[in-house]
C-alpha positions in Angstrom: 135.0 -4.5 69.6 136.2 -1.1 69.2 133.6 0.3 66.6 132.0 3.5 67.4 127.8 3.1 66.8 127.8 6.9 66.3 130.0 6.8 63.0 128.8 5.0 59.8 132.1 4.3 58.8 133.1 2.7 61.9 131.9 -0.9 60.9 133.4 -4.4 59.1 131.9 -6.1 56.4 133.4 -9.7 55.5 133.2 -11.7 52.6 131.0 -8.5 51.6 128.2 -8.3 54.2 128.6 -7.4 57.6 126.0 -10.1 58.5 128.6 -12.5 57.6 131.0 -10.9 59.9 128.8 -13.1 63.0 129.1 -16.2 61.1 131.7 -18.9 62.5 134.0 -20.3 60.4 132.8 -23.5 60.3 129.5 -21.7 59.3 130.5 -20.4 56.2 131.0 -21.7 52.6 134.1 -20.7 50.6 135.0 -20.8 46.9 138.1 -23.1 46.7 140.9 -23.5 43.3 142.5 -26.5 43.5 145.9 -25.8 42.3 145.8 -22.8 42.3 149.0 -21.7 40.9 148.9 -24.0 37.8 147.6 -21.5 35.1 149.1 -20.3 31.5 149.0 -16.8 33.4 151.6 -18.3 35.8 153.8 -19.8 33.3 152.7 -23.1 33.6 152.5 -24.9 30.1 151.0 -28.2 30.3 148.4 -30.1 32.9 147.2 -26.2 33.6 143.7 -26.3 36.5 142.2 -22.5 35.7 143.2 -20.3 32.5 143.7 -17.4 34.8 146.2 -16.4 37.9 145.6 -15.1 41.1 144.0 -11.6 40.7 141.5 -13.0 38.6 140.7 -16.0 41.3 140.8 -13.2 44.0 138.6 -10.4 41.9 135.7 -13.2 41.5 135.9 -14.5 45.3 138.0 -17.0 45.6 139.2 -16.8 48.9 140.6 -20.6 49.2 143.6 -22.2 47.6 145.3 -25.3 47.2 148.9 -25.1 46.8 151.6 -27.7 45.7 155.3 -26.1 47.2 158.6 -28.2 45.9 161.7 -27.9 45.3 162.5 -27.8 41.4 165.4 -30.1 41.7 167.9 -31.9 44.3 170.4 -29.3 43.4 168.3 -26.1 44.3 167.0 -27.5 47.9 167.3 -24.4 49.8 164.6 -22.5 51.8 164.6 -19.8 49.0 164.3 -22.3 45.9 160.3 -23.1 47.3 158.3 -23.0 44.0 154.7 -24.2 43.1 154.3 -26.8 40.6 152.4 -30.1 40.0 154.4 -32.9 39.8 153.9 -36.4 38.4 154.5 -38.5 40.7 156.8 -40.3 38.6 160.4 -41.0 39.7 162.0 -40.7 36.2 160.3 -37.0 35.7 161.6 -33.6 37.7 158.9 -32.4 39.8 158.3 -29.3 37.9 158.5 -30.9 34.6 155.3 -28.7 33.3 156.6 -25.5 35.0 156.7 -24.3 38.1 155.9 -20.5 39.9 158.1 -18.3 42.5 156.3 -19.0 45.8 157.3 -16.1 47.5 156.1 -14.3 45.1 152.9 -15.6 44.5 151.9 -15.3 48.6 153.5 -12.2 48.3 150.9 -11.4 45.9 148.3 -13.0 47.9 149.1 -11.2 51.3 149.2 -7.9 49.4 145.5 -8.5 48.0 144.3 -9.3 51.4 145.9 -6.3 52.6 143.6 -4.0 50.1 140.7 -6.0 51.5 138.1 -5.6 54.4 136.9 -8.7 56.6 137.7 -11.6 54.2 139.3 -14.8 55.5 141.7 -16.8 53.4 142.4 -20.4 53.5 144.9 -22.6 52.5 145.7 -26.3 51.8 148.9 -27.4 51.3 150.3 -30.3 49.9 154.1 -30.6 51.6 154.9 -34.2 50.9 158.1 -32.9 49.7 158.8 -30.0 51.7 160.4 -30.3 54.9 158.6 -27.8 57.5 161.0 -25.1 58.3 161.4 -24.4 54.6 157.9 -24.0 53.8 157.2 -21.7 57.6 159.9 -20.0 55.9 158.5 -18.9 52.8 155.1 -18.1 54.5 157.0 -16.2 56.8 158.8 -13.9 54.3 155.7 -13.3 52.4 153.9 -11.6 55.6 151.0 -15.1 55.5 152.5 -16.8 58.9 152.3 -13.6 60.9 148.0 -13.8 60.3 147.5 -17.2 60.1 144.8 -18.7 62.8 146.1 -21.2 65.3 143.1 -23.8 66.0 142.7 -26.1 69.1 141.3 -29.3 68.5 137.6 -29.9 70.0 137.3 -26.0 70.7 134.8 -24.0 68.5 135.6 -21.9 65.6 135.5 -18.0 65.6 133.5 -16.2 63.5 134.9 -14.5 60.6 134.8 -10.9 62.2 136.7 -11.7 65.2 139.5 -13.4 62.9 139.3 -10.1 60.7 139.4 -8.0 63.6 142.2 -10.0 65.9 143.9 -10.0 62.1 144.9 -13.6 62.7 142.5 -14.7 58.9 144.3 -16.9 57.2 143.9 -20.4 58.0 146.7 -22.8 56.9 146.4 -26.8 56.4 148.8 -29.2 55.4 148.4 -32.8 54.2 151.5 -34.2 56.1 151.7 -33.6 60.0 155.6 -32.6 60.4 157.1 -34.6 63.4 158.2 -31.3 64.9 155.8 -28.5 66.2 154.5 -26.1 63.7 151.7 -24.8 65.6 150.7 -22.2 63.2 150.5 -25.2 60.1 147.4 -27.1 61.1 147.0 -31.1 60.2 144.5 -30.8 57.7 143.0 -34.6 58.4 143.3 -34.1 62.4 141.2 -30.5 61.8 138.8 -31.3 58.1 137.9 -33.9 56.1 137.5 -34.2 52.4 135.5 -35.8 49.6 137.0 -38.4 47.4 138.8 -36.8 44.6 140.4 -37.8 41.1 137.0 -39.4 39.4 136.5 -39.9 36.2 132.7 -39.1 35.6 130.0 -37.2 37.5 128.5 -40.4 38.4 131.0 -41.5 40.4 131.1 -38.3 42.6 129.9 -38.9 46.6 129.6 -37.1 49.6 131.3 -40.2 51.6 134.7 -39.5 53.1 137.8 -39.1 51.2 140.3 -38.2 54.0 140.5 -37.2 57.6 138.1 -37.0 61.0 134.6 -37.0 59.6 133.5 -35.9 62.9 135.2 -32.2 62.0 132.8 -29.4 61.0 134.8 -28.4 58.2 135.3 -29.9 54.8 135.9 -30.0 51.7 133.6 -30.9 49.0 136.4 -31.9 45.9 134.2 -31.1 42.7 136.6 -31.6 40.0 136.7 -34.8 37.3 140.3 -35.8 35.8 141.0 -37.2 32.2 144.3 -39.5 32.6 144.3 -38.3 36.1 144.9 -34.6 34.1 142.4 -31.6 34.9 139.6 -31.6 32.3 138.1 -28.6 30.6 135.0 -29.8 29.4 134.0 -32.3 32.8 134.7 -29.0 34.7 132.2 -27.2 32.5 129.8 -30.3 33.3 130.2 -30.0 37.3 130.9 -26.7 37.9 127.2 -25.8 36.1 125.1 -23.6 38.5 122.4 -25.9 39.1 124.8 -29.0 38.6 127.2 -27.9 41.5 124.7 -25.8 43.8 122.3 -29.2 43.6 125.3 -31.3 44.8 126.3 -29.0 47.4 123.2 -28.8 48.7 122.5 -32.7 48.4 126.0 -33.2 50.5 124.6 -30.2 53.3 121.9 -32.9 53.9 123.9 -36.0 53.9 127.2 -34.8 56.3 124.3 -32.6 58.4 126.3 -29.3 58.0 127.3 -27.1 54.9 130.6 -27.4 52.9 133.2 -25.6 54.3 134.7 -25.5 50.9 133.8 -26.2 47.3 136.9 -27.0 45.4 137.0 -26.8 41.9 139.2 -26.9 38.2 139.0 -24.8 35.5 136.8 -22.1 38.1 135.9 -19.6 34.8 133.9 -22.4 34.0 130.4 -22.3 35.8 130.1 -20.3 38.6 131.2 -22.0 41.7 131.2 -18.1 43.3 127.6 -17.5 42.9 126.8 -21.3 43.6 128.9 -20.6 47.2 127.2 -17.4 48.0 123.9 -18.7 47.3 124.5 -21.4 49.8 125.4 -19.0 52.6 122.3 -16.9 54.0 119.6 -19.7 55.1 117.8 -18.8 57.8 114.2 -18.1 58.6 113.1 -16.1 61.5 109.6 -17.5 63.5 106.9 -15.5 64.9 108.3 -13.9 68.2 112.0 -13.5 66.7 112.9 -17.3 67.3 115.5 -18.0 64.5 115.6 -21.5 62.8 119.8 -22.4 61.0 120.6 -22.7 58.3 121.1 -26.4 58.8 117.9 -26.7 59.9 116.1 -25.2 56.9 118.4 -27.1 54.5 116.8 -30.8 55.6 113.0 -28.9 55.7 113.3 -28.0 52.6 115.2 -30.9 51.4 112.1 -33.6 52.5 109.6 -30.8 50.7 111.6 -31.2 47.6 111.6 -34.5 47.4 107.8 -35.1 47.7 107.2 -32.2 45.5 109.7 -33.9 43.1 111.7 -30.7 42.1 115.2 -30.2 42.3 116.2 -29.1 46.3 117.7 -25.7 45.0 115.0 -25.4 42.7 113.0 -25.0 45.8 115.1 -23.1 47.8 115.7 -20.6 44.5 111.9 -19.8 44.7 111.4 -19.7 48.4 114.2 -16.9 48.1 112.3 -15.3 45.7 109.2 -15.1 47.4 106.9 -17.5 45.3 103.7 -18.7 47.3 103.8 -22.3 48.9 101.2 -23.5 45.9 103.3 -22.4 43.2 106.8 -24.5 44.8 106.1 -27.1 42.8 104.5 -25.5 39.7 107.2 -25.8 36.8 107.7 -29.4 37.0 103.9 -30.6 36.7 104.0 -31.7 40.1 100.1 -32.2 41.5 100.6 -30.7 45.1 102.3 -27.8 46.4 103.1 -27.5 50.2 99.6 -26.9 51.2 99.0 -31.0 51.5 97.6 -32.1 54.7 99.3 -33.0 58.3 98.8 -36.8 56.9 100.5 -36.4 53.6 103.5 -34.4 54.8 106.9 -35.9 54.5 108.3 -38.1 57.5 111.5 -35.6 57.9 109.4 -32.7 57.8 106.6 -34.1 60.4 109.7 -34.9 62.7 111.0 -31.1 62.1 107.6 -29.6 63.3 107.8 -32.1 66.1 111.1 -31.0 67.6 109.9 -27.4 67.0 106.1 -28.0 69.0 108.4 -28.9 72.1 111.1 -26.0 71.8 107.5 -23.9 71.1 104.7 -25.4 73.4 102.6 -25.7 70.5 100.7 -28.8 69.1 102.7 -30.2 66.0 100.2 -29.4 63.8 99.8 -25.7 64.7 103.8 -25.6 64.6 103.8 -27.2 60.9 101.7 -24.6 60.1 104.2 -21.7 61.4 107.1 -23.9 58.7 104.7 -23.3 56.1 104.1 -19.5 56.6 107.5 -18.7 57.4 109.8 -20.5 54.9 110.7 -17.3 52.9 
């Protein structure tokens, strides 16, 4: 790919690791603001989503955004007038009502800290119900995004992250509404993703079931926010957005969809810290005797069964496994009367049908393959 093995400084790192570089896409877990835009640092003065703008999303990790382009009225409808803004939905009230922010300048701000980056991918979701499509490839056009954007085929796989960085074609742009004409370079976001239901009230009524789009698509979007009078709320986002609160779901929705969260979209992102919580998420693997490597995917419903007979929270588990506590320990802090050391008998159904699979792959008896799970899950 053009890098010399001779020079240490001839080398990528993305998302900052160069292991993540060999990760797909669809492989990969990013930090999402939804709204992004609609901040007091942006001059937006009511119904705000964060307390700070864009160079504060970007300088934590954020490295997904979703974006609401209009026109502020019927009388400044040109391709230059694009702004951001949340609108009502009300057909007595101006979209903008609350404020709105120059979209050109606001991507140009964006393409300009991806310029003074190495190997990080940017995504965006767009809601352009109101937009017609030549005015918003205009604006991303202008601000230097459409020239790097990703074009995706249906059915084919994903690249990883360093050959987008590399080819310079990482950013990844989704809109809501498929425009009758061809915009190749503006993917469908519900013929290519699929999201979570969005716009509850209460953590209880949160799910991993679909919200929108072909749940057969490897990448998603787990919505993680909680509205008050269908308003972002400061105080539910403090609730959900709560390490353990948010990595627990994520990790709970891994198991139930059978791959990670492509995204993790949040309000009010000072609050918690859905950064660490995606980062944490990233780097499962576990590596067998003889170099054989187990995914990600795979470790994630192992450890989830274990969990659940130790009765301990799932990343509780997966926090100690990462930091090297023995297998009779996992299940120490809770009072739990076991730790991982129970017999071929006792072990969970998922995890028995794990070992299974792997005894075939293996040529090894299940038993002798449940043992290598044991000694290797760290």
């Amino acid at each position: 790919r053009g890098f010399d093995p001779r020079d240490w400084n001839s080398k990528i790192t993305c998302h900052g690791k160069g292991e993540y570089c060999l990760r797909t896409y669809d492989d990969f877990t990013f930090p999402e603001t939804h709204n992004s835009f609609s901040t007091p640092e942006d001059g937006i003065i009511a119904g705000i989503n964060h307390l700070t703008g864009l160079e504060s999303q970007w300088d934590d990790g954020i490295r997904a955004f979703m974006l609401d382009p209009y026109h502020p009225s019927e009388l400044q409808n040109s391709p230059d007038d694009v702004v951001f803004c949340h609108a009502l939905g009300l057909a007595t009230v101006p979209p903008c009502a609350f404020g709105s922010v120059d979209a050109f300048s606001w991507l140009s701000t964006l393409n300009s800290l991806h310029n003074n980056s190495s190997g990080d991918v940017v995504s965006l979701l767009i809601q352009n119900h109101r937009i017609p499509g030549d005015h918003l490839e205009y604006v991303l056009n202008e601000t230097g995004i459409l020239e790097r954007s990703y074009i995706h085929q249906l059915g084919t796989p994903w690249p990883s992250l360093g050959d987008m960085s590399i080819a310079r074609l990482d950013v990844v742009i989704f809109i809501e509404m498929e425009y009758s004409e061809n915009y190749s370079k503006l993917l469908p976001a519900w013929k290519h993703t699929w999201d979570t239901p969005y716009g509850e009230s209460e953590q209880e009524e949160m799910s991993c079931n679909l919200g929108r789009g072909d749940p057969n698509q490897p990448v998603w979007h787990l919505n993680n926010w909680l509205s008050t009078f269908g308003l972002a709320d400061a105080n539910k986002a403090a609730e959900v957005n709560e390490y353990d609160t948010l990595l627990n779901r994520a990790l709970q929705c891994w198991q139930e969809v059978g791959n990670r969260p492509t995204f993790i979209a949040v309000d009010y992102w000072e609050q918690g810290e859905v950064t660490n919580v995606t980062f944490d998420s990233s780097p499962f693997t576990i590596e067998l005797a003889g170099g054989e490597v187990i995914t990600s995917k795979t470790v994630i419903i192992a450890t989830g069964a274990t969990a659940k007979y130790l009765g301990i929270e799932h990343h509780t588990l997966l926090r100690r496994i990462q930091r090297g506590w023995p297998e009779n320990r996992w299940g120490d802090a809770v009072g739990s009367r076991i730790s991982t050391g129970y017999t071929w008998e006792e072990a969970p159904r998922h995890l028995k049908e794990f070992a299974e699979k792997l005894a075939i792959g293996l040529n090894i008896t299940a038993l002798e393959a449940y043992q290598i799970i044991l000694e290797n899950l760290h």
